[in-house]
VOGU-3710 file (C-alpha; in Angstrom, 3 decimals, decimal comma):
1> xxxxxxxxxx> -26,130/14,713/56,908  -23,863/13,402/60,042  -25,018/9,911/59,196  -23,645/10,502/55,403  -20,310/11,890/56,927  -20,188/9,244/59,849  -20,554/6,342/57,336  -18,101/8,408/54,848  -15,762/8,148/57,350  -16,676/5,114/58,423
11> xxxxxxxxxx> -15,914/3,430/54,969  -12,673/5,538/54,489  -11,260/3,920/57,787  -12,047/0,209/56,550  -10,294/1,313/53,764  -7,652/2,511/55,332  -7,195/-0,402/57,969  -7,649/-3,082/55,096  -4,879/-1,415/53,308  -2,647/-0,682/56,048
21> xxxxxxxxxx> -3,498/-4,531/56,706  -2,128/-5,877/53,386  0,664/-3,135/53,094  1,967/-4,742/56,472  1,185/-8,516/56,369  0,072/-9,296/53,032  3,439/-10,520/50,645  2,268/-11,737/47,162  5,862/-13,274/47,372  5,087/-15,835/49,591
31> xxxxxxxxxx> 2,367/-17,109/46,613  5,181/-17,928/44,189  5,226/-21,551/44,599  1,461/-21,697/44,193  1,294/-19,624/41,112  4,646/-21,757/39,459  2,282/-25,181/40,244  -0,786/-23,637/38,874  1,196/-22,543/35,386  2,862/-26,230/35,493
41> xxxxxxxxxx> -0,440/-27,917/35,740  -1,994/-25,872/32,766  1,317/-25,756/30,404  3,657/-28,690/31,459  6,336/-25,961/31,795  8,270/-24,619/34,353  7,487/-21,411/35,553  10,506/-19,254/37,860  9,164/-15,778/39,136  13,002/-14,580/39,957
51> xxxxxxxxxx> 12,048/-10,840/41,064  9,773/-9,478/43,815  6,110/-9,346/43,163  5,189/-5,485/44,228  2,040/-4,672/44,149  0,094/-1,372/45,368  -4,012/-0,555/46,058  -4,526/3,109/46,423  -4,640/5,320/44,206  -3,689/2,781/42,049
61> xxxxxxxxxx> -3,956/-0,954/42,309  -0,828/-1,725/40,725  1,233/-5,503/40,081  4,716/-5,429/39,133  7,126/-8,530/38,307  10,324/-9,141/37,338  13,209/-11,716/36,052  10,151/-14,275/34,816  10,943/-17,234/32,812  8,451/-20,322/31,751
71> xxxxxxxxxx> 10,412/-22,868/30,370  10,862/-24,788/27,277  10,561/-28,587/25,590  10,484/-30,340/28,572  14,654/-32,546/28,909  16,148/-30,326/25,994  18,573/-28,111/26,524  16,991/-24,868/25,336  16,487/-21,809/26,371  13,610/-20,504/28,220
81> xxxxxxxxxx> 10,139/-20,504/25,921  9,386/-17,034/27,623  11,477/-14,584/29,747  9,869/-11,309/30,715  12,716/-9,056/32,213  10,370/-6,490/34,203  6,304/-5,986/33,619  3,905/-3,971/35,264  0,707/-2,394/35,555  -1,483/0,242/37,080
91> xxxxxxxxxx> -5,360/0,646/37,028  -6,751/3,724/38,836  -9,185/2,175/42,371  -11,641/5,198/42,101  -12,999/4,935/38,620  -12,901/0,852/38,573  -15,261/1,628/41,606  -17,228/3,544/39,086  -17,144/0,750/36,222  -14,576/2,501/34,666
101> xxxxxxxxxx> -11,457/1,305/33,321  -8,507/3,706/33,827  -4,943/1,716/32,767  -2,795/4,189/34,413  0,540/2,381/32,583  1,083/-0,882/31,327  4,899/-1,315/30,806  6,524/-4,651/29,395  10,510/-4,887/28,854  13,060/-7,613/27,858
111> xxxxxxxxxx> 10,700/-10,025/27,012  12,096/-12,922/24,861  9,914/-16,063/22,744  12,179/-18,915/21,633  9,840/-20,879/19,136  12,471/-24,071/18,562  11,786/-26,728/15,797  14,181/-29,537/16,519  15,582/-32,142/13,700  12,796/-34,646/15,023
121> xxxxxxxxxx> 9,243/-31,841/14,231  9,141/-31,847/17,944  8,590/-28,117/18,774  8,496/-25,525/21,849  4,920/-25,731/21,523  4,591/-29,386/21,439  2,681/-30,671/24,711  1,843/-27,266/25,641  -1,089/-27,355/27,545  -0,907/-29,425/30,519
131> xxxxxxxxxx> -0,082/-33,350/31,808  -2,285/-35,554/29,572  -2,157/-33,103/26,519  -6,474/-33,159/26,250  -7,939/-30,001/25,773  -9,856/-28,306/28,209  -13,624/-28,605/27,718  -15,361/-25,904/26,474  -16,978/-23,785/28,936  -20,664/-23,268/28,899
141> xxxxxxxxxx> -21,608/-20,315/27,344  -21,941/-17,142/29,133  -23,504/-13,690/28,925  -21,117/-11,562/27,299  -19,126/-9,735/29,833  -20,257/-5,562/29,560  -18,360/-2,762/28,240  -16,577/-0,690/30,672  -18,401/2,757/30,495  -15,571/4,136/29,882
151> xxxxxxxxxx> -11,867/3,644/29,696  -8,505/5,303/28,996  -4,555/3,835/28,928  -2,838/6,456/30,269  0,486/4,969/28,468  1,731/1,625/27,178  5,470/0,787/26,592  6,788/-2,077/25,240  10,823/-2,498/24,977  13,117/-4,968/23,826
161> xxxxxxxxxx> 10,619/-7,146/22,964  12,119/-10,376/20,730  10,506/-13,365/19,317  12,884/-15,717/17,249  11,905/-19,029/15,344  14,366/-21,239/15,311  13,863/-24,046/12,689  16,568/-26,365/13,071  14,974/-29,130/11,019  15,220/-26,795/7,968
171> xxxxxxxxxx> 18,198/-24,946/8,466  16,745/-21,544/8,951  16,280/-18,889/11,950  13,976/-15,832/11,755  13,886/-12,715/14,731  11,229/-10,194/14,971  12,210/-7,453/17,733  10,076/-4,788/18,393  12,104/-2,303/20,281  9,591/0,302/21,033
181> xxxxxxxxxx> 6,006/0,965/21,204  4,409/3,501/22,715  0,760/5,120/22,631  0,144/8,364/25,128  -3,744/8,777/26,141  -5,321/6,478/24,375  -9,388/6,989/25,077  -12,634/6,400/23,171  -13,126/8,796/19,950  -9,933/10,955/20,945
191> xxxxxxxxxx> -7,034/10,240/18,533  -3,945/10,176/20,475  0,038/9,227/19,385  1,316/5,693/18,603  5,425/5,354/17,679  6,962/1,912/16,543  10,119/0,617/16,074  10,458/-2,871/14,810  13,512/-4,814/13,347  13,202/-8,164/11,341
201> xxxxxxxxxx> 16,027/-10,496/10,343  16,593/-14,124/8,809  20,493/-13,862/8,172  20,040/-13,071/4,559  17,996/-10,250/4,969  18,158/-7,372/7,467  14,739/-4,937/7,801  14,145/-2,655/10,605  11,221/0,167/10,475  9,729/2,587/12,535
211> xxxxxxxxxx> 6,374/4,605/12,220  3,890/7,129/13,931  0,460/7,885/13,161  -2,450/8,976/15,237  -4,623/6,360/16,548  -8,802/6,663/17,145  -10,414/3,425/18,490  -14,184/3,492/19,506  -15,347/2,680/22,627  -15,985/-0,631/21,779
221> xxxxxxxxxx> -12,877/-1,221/19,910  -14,852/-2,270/17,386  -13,288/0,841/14,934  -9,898/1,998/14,677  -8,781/5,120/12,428  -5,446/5,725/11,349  -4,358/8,823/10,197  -1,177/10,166/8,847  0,612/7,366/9,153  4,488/7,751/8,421
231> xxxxxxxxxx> 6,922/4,834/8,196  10,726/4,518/7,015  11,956/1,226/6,185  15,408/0,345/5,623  16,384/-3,085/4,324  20,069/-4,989/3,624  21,710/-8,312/3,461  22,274/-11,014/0,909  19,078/-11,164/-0,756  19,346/-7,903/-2,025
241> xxxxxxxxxx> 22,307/-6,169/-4,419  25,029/-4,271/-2,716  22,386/-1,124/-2,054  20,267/-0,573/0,817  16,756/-0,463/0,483  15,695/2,657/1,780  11,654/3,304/1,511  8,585/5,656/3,280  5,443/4,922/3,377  2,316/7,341/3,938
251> xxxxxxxxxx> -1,160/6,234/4,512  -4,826/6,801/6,310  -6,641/3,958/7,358  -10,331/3,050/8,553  -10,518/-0,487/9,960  -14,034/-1,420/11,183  -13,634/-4,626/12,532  -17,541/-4,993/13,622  -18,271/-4,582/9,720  -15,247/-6,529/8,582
261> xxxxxxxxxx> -14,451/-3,615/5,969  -11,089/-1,794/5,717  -9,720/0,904/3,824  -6,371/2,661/3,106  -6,336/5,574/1,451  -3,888/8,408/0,127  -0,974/5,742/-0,085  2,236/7,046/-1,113  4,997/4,977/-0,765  8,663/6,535/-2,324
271> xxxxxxxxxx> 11,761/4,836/-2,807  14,144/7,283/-4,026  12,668/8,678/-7,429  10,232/6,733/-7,501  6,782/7,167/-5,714  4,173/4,928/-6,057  0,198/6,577/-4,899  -2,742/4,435/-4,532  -5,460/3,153/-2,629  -6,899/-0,058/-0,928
281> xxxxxxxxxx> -9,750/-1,919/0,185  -10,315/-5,161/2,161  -14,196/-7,113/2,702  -13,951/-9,779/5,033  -17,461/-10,331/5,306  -17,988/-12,413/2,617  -17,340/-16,323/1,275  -13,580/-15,322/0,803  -11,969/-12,271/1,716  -11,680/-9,706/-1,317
291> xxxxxxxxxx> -9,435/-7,417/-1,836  -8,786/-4,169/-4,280  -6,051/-1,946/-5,230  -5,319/0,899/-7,358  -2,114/2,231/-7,585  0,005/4,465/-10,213  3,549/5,336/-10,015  6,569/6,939/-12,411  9,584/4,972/-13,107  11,263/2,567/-10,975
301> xxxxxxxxxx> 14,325/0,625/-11,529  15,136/-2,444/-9,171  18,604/-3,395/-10,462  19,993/-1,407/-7,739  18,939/-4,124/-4,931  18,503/-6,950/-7,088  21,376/-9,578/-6,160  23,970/-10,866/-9,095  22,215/-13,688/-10,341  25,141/-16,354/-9,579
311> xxxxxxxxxx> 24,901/-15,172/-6,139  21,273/-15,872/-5,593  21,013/-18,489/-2,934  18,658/-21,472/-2,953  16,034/-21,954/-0,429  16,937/-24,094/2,336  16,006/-27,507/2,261  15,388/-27,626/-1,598  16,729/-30,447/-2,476  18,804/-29,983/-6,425
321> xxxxxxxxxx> 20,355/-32,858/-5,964  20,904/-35,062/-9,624  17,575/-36,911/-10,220  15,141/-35,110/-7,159  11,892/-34,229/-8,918  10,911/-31,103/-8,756  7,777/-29,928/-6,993  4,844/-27,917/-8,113  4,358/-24,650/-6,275  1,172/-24,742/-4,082
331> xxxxxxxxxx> -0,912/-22,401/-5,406  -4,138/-22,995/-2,843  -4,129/-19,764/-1,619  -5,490/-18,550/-4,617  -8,409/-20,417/-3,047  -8,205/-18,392/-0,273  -9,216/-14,647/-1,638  -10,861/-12,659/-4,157  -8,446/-9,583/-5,679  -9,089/-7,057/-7,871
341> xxxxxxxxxx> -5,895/-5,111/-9,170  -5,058/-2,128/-11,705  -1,065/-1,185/-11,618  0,500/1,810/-13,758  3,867/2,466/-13,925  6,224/4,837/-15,993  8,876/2,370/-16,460  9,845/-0,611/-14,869  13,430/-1,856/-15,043  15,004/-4,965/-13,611
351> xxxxxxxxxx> 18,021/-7,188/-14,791  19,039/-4,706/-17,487  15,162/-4,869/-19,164  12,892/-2,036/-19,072  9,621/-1,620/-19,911  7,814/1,834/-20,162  4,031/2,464/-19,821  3,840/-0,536/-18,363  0,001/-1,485/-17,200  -1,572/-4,491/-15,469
361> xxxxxxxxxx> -4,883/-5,017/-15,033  -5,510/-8,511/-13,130  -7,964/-10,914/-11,022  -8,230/-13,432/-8,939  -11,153/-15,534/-8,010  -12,846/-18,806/-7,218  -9,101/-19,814/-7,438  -8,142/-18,399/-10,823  -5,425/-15,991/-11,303  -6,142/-13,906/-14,475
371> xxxxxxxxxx> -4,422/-11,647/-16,176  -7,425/-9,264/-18,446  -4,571/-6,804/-19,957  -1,069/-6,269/-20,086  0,540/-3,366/-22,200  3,964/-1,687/-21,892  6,520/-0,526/-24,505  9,499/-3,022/-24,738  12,084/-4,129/-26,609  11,389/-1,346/-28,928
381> xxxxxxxxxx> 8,519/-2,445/-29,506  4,442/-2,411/-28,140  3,729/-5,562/-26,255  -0,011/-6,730/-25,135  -0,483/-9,571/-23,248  -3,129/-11,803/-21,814  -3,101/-15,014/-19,286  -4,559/-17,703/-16,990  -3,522/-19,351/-14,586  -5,977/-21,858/-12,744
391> xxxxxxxxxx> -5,155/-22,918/-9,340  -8,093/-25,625/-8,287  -5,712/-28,307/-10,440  -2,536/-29,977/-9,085  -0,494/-29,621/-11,439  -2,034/-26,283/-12,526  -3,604/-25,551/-15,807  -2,799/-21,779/-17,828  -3,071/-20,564/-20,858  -2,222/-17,322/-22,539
401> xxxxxxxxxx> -2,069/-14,842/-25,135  1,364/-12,421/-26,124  1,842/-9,876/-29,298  5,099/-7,559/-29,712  4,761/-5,126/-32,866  7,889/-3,241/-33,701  10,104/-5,993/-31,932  13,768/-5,697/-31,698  14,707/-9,308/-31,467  18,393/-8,901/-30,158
411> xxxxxxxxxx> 17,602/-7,567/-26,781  14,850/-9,986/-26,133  17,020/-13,077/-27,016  19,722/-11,459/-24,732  16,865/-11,438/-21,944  15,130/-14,680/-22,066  18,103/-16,494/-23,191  21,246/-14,628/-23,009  21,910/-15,364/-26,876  22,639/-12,050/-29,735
421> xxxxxxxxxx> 22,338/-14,985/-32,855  19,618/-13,047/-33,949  18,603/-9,295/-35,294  15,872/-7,614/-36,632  12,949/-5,848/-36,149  9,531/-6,545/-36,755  6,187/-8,654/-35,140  6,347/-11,609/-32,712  2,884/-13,511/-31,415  2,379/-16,421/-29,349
431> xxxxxxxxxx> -0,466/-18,202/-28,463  -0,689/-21,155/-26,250  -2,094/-23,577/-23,086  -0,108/-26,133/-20,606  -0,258/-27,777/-17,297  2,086/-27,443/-14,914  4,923/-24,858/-13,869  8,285/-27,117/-13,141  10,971/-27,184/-16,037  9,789/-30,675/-16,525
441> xxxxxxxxxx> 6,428/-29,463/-16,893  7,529/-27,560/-21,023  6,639/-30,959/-22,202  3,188/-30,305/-21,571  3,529/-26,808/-23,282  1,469/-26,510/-26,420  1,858/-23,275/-28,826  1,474/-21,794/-31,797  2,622/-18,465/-33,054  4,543/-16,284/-35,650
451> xxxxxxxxxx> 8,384/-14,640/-36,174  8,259/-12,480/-39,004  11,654/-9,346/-38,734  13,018/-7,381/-41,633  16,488/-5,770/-42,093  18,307/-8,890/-39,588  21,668/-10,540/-39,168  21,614/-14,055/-38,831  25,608/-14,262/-35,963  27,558/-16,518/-35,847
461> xxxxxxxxxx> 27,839/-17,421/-39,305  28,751/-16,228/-42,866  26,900/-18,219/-45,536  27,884/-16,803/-48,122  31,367/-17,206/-46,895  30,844/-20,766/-46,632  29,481/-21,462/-49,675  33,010/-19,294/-51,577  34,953/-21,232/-49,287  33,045/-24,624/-50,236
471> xxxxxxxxxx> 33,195/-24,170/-53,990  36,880/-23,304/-53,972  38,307/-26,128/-52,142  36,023/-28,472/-55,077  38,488/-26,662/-56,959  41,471/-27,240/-55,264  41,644/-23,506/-53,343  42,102/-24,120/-49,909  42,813/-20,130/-49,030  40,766/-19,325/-46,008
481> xxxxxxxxxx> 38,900/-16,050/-46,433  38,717/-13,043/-43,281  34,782/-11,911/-43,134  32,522/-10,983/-40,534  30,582/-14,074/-39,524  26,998/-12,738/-39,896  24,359/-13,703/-42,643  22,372/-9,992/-43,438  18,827/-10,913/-44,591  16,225/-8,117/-45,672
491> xxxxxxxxxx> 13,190/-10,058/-44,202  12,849/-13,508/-41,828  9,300/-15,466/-41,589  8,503/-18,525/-39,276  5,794/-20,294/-38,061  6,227/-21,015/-34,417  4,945/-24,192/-32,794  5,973/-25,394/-29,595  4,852/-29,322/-28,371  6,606/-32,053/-26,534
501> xxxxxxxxxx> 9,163/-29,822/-25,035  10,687/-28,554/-28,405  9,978/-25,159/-30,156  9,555/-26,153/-33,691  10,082/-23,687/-37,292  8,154/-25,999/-39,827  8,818/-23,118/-42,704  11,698/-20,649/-42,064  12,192/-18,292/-45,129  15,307/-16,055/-45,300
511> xxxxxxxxxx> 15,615/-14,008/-47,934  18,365/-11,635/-48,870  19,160/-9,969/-52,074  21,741/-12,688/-52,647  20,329/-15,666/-50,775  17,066/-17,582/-49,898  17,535/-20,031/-47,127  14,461/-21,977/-46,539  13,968/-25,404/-44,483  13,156/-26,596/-41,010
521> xxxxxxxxxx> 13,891/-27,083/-37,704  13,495/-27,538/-33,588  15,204/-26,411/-30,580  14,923/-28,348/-27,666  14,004/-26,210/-24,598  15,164/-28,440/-21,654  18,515/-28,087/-22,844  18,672/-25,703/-25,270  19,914/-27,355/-28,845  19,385/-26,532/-32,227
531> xxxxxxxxxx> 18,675/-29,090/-35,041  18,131/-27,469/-38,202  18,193/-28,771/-41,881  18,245/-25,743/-44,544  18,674/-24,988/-48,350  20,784/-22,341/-49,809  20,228/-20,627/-53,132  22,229/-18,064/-54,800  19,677/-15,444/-56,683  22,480/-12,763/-56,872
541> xxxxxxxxxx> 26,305/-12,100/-56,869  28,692/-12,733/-54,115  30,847/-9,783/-55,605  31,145/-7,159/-52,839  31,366/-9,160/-49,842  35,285/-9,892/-50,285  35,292/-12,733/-52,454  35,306/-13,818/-56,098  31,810/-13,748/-57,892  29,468/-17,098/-58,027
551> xxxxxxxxxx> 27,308/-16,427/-60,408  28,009/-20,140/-61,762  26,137/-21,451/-57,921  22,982/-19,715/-58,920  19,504/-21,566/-58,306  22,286/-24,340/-57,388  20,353/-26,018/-54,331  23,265/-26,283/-51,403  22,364/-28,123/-48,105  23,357/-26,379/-44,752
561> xxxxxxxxxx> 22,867/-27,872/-41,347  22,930/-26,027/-38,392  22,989/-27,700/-34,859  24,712/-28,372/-31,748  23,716/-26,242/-28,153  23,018/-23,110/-28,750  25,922/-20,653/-27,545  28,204/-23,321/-29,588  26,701/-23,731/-32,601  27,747/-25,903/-35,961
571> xxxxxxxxxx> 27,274/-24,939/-39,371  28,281/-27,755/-41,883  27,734/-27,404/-45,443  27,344/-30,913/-47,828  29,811/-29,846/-50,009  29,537/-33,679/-52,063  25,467/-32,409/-52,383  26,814/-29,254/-53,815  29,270/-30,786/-56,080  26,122/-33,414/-57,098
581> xxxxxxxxxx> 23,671/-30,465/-57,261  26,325/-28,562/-59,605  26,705/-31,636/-61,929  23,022/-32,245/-61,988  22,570/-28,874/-63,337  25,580/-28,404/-65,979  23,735/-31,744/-66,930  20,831/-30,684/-67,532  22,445/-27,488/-69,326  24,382/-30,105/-71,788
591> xxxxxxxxxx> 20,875/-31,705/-72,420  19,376/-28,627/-73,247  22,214/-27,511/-75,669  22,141/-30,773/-77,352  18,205/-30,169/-77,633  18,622/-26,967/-79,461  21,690/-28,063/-81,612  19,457/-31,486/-82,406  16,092/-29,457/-83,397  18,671/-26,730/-85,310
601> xxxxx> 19,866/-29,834/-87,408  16,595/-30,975/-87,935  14,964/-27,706/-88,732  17,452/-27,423/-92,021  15,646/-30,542/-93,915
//
């Protein structure tokens, strides 16, 4: 037993004279200009170590530095790549004695990344890595290093922590600044509290969010567990309307990195009214990562924080300049995942359009985006929709499917092409296949479908008007007549066929109980313009809609042309084709008298 306690003390006095040593004589200080050439020969960067270098060995071997900075594109004048205001850290002697690992604190504050992209590509992490710019060759491989047998971080802290991209080749700056995060306790299989605070900015958009949860890792950090995780997440700026965005989010998590298979469950995430719960799964291990998501939520309406469309600004660097051709998106990520996605929703509302019951049901895979199902209640009516979109061909190829029964064809014109030249209600379909997704790429659109409303106005113009007005002034009646300009039709029916850019009617019937207007037409889509030729016929009386009877037009064929762009549309009637048509028929009446007056005469002998 004395030889235990002699060589106890024996060992505790080594200790103590070996620290008593260092404590006295030993400056880490005087190592600076070492350390600065040994970053310099593996960066190429400048390092300055501006604070003391404390350090400390029992009961805690700690290292502490401050005011660090490792500069940035070597002869620019930028600021420093990395500055580290203060950074330290403390691992308990006794248990590292013991093979354990015991992080007393590890504490990090000011620390600041400038990434810089200048006008020539060159970045801050160009020539990184050393004179010469060859990689280092790859070590030989080694036994991997053991677990600890146990650890614990007492407490982490990380302030004022700011990375910010600078992109001055395309015009555009991003900054991510974490400005707290914390975890208290953190040990194998013991959950134990994490807070973050994190703000995000790009000069049209504003975000900053913090969240808690408790945090479970395994003791080979080969699990984590997240539970009751609780975030708030406000967003403003430019790219949204005049409201902030003001969202929580509330979800569990199990991420087991070993097995490559996460999970989030009991997701709730609420944005005012509206709450949105769901779940979530991710599968790394296979070919492609694959992904699922179920989610169902009530009503939500994004008008709110949905900018005015005129003040919606352009990306920077896209070029709109007259006569730049415009690029396909790059849809190759598509290439890069597998998803599986069902979405319900109550209502969905954005730009002024709602749709209710609204649910989607899509896939991706092998680098095809498909849409199996789409069904909501809109524009009055039931729409169900199908679609494809395949994203191994540049440009891509898609096809799909649309039906709306009970239509209300006002509001959709005023959506998809701010027009009201058109009501009624009744069934729209469209079926059809192209390649490519630019403007220039409706050229390559080819579809077929139907129009068919009942109980319509036809704006802008008065037909029957016209045709009074027409016939008068062949009489010598220039009066101009007051009437609302609107045709009224009891039913409308079109073919639809789209090709070579231009939406094409090959048999428009309109039918009202005074008129039938029948012909043909196009509208080109690039620039929307209407080119229509059309036949009126009078099947009824004119009496009742403020002018003097026609019964002499009827069955009278009168040519109407409609074109011009359409929110300034022309109607022209060939009055000369009337007057022709008119004589053609009194004409033929005359024959036809003579006829009967000729075969009366001859039926007396």
């Amino acid at each position: 037993m004395k030889i235990i306690k002699w060589l106890a003390i024996g060992l505790a006095s080594v200790i103590l004279l070996v620290g008593l040593y260092l404590a006295l004589f030993f400056d880490l200080n005087s190592f600076k200009g070492q350390i600065a050439a040994k970053v310099s020969e593996a960066t190429g960067r400048e390092l300055v170590i501006g604070g003391d270098i404390g350090w400390s060995l029992y009961p805690t071997l700690g290292l502490e530095m401050a005011d660090v900075q490792l500069s940035n594109l070597p002869g620019e004048s930028l600021p420093p790549l990395l500055s580290v205001a203060q950074a330290s850290v403390g691992v308990a002697l006794l248990p590292l004695v013991r093979g354990e690992v015991q992080v007393e604190e590890l504490a990090v504050s000011g620390v600041r990344l400038e990434l810089v992209t200048l006008a020539d590509g060159r970045s801050s992490l160009t020539g990184l890595g050393g004179k010469g710019g060859e990689p280092a060759a790859a070590p030989a491989d080694k036994p991997a290093a053991a677990s600890p047998k146990h650890w614990v971080l007492g407490h982490l802290m990380v302030e004022d922590l700011t990375i910010r991209n600078d992109n001055r080749a395309a015009g555009a700056a991003q900054t991510l600044s974490i400005e707290q995060l914390e975890m208290a306790r953190i040990e194998p299989e013991r959950a134990a509290p994490v807070r973050l605070k994190v703000a995000v900015g790009d000069g049209d958009l504003a975000v900053t969010t913090e969240a808690e949860a408790m945090l479970t890792v395994s003791q080979d950090f080969s699990r984590f567990q997240v539970d009751d995780w609780r975030q708030s997440l406000n967003a403003k700026g430019s790219a949204l309307g005049p409201k902030p965005l003001d969202l929580t989010l509330n979800l569990d998590a199990d991420l087991d990195l070993a097995g490559q298979q996460f999970q989030v469950a009991n997701l709730v995430l609420t944005l005012e009214e509206f709450e949105l719960t769901g779940e979530a799964k991710a599968n790394l291990a296979g070919v492609r990562p694959a992904f699922s998501l179920v989610a169902k939520g009530n009503a939500l309406n994004l008008d709110p924080w949905l900018p005015a469309e005129n003040e919606q600004s352009q990306p920077a660097g896209q070029d709109d300049a007259p006569g730049s051709e415009p690029q396909e998106p790059d849809l190759s990520a598509l290439k890069l995942l597998d998803l599986d996605a069902d979405l319900s929703l109550g209502a969905l509302q954005a730009r002024g359009v709602r749709a209710d019951d609204l649910v989607l049901t899509l896939e991706i895979k092998d680098g095809v985006l498909t849409l199996k199902r789409a069904a909501a209640k809109a524009f009055e009516g039931q729409l169900t929709a199908s679609a494809r979109l395949d994203g191994n061909t540049t440009p891509a190829q898609y096809r799909f499917e649309q039906r709306i029964d009970g239509l209300a064809i006002q509001p959709l014109l005023l959506a998809a092409a701010n027009t009201d030249l058109l009501a009624g209600t009744g069934q729209f379909s469209l079926k059809g296949q192209g390649v490519g997704l630019t403007g220039a790429a409706l050229s390559a659109l080819d579809a077929t479908g139907t129009l068919a409303l009942e109980d319509g106005a036809l704006y802008g113009v008065n037909v029957a008007q016209m045709i009074r007005e027409g016939w008068a002034k062949l009489q010598g009646d220039f009066e101009a007549q007051v009437a609302p300009q609107k045709t009224d039709f009891s039913t409308f029916r079109t073919q639809l066929v789209i090709r070579d850019g231009k939406l094409s009617t090959p048999d428009l019937a309109i039918a009202s109980p005074l008129l039938r207007i029948q012909g043909q037409g196009e509208v080109a889509m690039a620039e929307p313009a209407v080119d229509y030729q059309m036949t009126v016929s009078l099947v009824g009386s004119l009496e009742g809609q403020g002018g003097k009877g026609l019964d002499e037009l009827k069955e009278v064929p009168i040519p109407l042309a409609i074109s011009g762009p359409v929110d300034n549309l022309s109607y022209r009637l060939d009055t000369d084709e009337l007057l022709k048509s008119k004589l053609d028929q009194e004409k033929d009446k005359l024959e036809d008298k003579l006829k009967e007056k000729l075969f009366e005469k001859l039926g007396n002998f």
